[in-house]
C-alpha positions in Angstrom: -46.2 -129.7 -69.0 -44.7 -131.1 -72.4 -41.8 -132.5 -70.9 -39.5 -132.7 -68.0 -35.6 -132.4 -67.4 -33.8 -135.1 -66.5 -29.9 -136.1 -67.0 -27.9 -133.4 -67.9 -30.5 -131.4 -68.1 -32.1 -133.2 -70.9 -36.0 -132.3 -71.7 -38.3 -135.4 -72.5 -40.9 -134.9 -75.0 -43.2 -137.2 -76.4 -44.9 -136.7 -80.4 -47.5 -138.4 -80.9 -49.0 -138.9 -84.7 -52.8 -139.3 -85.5 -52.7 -143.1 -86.1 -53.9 -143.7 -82.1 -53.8 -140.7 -80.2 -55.9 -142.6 -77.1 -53.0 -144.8 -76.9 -50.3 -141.7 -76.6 -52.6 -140.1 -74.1 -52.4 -143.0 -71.9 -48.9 -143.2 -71.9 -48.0 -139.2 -71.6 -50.5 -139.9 -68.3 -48.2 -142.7 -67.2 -44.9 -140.0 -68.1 -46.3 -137.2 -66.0 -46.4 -135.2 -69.1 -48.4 -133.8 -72.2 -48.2 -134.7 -75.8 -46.3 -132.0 -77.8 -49.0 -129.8 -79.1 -48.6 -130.8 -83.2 -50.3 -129.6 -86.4 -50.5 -132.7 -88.8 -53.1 -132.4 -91.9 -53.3 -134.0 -95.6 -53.3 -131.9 -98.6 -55.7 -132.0 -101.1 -53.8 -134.7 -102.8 -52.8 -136.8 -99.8 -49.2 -135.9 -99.1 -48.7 -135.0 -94.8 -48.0 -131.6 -93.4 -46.6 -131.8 -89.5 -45.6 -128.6 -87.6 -44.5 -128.7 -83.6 -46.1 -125.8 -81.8 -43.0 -125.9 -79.4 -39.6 -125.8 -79.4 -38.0 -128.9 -79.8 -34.1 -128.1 -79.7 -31.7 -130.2 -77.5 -35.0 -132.8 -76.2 -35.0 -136.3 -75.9 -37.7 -137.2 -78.6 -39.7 -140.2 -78.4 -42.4 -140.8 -81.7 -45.2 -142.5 -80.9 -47.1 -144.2 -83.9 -49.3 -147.4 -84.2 -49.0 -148.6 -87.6 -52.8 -149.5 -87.9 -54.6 -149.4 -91.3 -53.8 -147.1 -93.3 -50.7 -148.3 -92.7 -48.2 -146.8 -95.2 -50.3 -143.5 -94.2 -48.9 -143.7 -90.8 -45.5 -144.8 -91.0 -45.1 -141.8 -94.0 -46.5 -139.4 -91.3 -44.3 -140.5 -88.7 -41.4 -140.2 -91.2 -41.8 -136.7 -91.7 -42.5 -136.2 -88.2 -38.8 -137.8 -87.0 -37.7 -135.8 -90.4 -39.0 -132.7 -88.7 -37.5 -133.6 -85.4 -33.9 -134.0 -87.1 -33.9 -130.5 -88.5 -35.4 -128.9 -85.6 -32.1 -129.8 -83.4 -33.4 -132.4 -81.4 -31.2 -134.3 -79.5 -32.1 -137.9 -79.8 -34.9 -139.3 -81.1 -36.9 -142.5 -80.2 -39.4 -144.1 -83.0 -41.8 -145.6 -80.6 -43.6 -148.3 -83.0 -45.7 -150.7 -80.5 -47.0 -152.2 -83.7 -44.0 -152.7 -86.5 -45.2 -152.8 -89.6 -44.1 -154.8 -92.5 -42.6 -156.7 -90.1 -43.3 -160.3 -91.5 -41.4 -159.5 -94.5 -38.4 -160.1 -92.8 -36.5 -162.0 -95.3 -36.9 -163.3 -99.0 -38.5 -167.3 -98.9 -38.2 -167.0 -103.3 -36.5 -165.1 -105.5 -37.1 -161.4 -106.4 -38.9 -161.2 -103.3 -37.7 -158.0 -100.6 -37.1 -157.6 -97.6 -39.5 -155.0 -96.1 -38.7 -154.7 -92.3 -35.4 -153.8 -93.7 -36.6 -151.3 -95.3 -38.2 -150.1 -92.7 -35.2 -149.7 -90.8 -33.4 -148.5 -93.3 -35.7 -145.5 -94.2 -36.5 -144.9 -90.2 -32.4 -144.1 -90.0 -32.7 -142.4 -93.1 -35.2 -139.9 -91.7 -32.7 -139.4 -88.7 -34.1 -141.5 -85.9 -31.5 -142.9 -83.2 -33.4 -145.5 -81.5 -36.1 -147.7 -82.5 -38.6 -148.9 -79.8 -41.1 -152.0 -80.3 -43.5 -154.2 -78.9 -43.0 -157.9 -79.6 -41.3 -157.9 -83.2 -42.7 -160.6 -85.7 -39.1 -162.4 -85.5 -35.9 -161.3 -83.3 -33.7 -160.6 -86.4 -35.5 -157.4 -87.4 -33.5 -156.3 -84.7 -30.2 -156.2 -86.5 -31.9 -154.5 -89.3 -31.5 -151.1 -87.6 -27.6 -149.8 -87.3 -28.5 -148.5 -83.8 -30.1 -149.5 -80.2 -33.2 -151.3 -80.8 -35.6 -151.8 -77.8 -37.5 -155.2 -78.1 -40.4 -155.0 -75.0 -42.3 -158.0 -74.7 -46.1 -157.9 -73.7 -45.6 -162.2 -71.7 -46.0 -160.0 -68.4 -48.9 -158.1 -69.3 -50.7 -160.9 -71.0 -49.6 -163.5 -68.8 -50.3 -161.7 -65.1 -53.9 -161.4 -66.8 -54.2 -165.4 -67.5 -52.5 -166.1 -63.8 -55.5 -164.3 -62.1 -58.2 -166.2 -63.7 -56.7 -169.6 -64.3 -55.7 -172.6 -62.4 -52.3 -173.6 -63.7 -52.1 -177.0 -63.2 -54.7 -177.7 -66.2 -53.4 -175.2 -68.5 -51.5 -175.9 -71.3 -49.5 -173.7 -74.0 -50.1 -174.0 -77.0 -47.5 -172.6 -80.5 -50.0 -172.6 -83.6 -46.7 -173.1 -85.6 -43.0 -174.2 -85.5 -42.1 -170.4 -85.7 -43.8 -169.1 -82.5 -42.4 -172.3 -80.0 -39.6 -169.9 -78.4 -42.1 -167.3 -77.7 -44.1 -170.1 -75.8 -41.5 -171.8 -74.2 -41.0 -168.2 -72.6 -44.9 -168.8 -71.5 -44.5 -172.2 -70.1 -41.4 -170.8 -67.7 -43.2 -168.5 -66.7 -46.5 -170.3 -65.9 -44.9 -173.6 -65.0 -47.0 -175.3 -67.6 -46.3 -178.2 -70.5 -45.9 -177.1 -74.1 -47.9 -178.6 -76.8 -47.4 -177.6 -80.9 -49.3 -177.3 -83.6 -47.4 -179.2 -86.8 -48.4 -178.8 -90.4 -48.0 -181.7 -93.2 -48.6 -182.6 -96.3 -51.6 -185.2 -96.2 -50.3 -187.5 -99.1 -53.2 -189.0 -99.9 -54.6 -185.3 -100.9 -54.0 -182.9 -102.9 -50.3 -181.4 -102.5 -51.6 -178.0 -101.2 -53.7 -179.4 -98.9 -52.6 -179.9 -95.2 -53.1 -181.7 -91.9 -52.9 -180.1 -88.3 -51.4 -182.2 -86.0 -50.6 -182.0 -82.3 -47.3 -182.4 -80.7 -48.1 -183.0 -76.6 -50.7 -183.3 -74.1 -53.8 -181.0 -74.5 -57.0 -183.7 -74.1 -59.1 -182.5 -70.8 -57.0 -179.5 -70.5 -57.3 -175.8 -71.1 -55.3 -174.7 -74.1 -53.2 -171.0 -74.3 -52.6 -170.6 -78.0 -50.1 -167.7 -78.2 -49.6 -166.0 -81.2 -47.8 -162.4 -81.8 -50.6 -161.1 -84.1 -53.9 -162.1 -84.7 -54.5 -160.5 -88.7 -57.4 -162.7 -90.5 -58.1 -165.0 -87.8 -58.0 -167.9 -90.1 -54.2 -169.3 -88.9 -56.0 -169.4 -85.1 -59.3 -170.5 -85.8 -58.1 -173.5 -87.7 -55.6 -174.4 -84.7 -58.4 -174.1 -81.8 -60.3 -176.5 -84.1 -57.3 -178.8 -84.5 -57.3 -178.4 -80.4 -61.0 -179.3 -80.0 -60.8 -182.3 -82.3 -58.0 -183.5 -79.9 -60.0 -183.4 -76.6 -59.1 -179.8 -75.3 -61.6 -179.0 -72.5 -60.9 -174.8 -73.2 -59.2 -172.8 -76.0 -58.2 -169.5 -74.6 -56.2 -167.1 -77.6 -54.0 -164.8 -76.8 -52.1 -162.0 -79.1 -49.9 -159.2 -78.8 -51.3 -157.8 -81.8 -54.9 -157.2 -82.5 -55.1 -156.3 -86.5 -58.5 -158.1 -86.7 -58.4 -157.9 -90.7 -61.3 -158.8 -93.0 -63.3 -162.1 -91.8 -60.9 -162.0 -88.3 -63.9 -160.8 -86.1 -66.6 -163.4 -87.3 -64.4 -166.2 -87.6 -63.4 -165.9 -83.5 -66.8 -164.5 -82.5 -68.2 -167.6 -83.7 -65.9 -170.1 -83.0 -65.3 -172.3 -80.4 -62.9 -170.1 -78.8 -63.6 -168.9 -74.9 -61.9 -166.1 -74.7 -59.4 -163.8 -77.1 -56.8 -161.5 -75.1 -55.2 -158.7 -77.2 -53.2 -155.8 -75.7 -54.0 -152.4 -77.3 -50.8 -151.7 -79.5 -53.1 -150.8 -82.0 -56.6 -149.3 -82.1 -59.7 -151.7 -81.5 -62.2 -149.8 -83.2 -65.8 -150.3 -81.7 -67.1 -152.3 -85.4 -64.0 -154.9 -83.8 -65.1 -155.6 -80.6 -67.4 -158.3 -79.5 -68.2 -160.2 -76.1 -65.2 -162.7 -76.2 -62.8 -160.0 -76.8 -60.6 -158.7 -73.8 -58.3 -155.8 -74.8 -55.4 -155.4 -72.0 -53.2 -151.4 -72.1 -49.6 -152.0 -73.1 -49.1 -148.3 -72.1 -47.6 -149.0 -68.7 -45.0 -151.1 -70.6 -44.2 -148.7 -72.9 -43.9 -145.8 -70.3 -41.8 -147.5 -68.2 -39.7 -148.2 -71.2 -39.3 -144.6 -72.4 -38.4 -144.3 -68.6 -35.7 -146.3 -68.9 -34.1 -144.7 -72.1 -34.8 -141.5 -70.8 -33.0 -142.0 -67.4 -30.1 -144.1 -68.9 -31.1 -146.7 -67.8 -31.7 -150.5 -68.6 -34.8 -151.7 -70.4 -34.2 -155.2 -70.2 -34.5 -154.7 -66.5 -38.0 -154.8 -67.4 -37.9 -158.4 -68.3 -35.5 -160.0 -65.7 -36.6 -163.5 -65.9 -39.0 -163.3 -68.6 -37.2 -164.4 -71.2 
């Protein structure tokens, strides 16, 4: 089946683009349903052709599309495909976007700069989507971007049940690379019941202006160290704080991401670092050239079935987080 009725007799359908289809699979298994059978081609000269084999009138849509690399490929095919939705009478319609890009553009540090998650937003509403759906948005603001409900799921329970069932607590530490991602970690240390510790960048005076020093902010000597980050792109921003954590005494540097873009030098840089282990959930594709022994890749699909569950039923998706944030 393709869907199923639920209130008011509405039909849920799921459309799922070509960025990840694995990923869509997983989660129309978790929905007791199918992925709506789609044609989706380039032409000769790259522009995207999508076609639902089915009819689509009066559903409750949901569009699922990793924005992996190519990215602005992706995001243009699941344009048209909400685009095709709207004129095809849908009823509502869900952009499902477990990986947001352009998502650290979210406002201008210097002039004549933009603001691309706005954008985003902007040309997602545009195309005639209702609802915007993500997993662990580079900053909470992006929210407001979109004139509309925006679902912000968190992947702390996935990530963090995984940690609880190898780990002994009471010498873990948490660990925010940077001033930006503290918040997210305090979230981390309610839940584990464990101190916080932060990486601080400064100027080194007696250097170079552009050069900088890593210091530590709280206890991490003897202990075993959970640097959480949202995205893991280059590796260099991680590497260079599990160093900083070494040099201080840390026993263990265990990494952990939402996000596993694994760009460029990413995958040699952690591979032969110091690191122990790096956890990533699967909001975007691993692909097999990415993966090495260190590497533990954890399925955000429950999460995000359970979520479309929620919007589908009329019910509350921050139920899902009760006392996670």
């Amino acid at each position: 089946m393709t869907g199923g009725n639920g209130p008011a007799g509405k039909k849920m359908m799921l459309f799922s683009g070509r960025a990840f289809p694995e990923l869509g699979l997983e989660i129309a298994d978790f929905l007791g349903i199918e992925p709506t059978p789609t044609t989706s081609f380039d032409f000769a000269n790259g522009e995207i052709f999508v076609r639902f084999l089915e009819s689509v009138r009066g559903c409750d849509a949901f569009v699922l599309q990793s924005h992996t690399a190519p990215i602005n490929q992706w995001i243009m095919e699941q344009l048209i495909m909400v685009d095709a939705l709207k004129r095809a009478s849908a009823n509502r319609i869900t952009v499902v976007a477990p990986f947001f890009g352009y998502a650290r553009q979210d406002k201008k540090s210097r002039g004549r700069e933009p603001i691309s998650a706005r954008l985003m937003a902007d040309l997602f509403a545009a195309a005639g989507a209702h609802r915007l759906m993500a997993v662990d948005l580079h900053t909470a603001q992006i929210q407001g971007f979109f004139d509309g409900p925006v679902d912000h799921l968190f992947a702390l329970p996935t990530l963090a049940s995984y940690i609880e069932g190898k780990l002994d607590l009471s010498q873990v530490t948490v660990v925010a690379p940077d001033a930006g991602r503290v918040r997210v970690c305090e979230r981390w240390t309610d839940r584990l019941g464990c101190p916080l510790a932060i990486i601080h960048k400064r100027r080194d005076p007696d250097v170079a202006n552009k050069v900088k020093v890593l210091e530590v902010v709280g206890q991490v000597a003897g202990r075993t160290c959970i640097l959480v980050d949202d995205m893991i792109d280059t590796g260099a921003t991680i590497a260079n704080a599990a160093e900083t954590l070494f040099e201080q005494g840390a026993a263990q540097v265990i990494v952990t991401a939402t996000h596993g873009v694994l760009s460029g030098p990413a995958v040699d840089l952690l591979k032969n670092s110091a690191i122990s282990e790096v956890i990533v959930t699967n909001t975007l594709p691993i692909q097999p050239e990415k993966q090495f022994d260190k590497l533990t890749v954890l399925s955000i699909a429950p999460l995000i079935a359970r979520a479309i569950t929620e919007v589908y039923s009329e019910g509350s998706v921050t139920s899902l987080f009760d006392g996670q944030s």
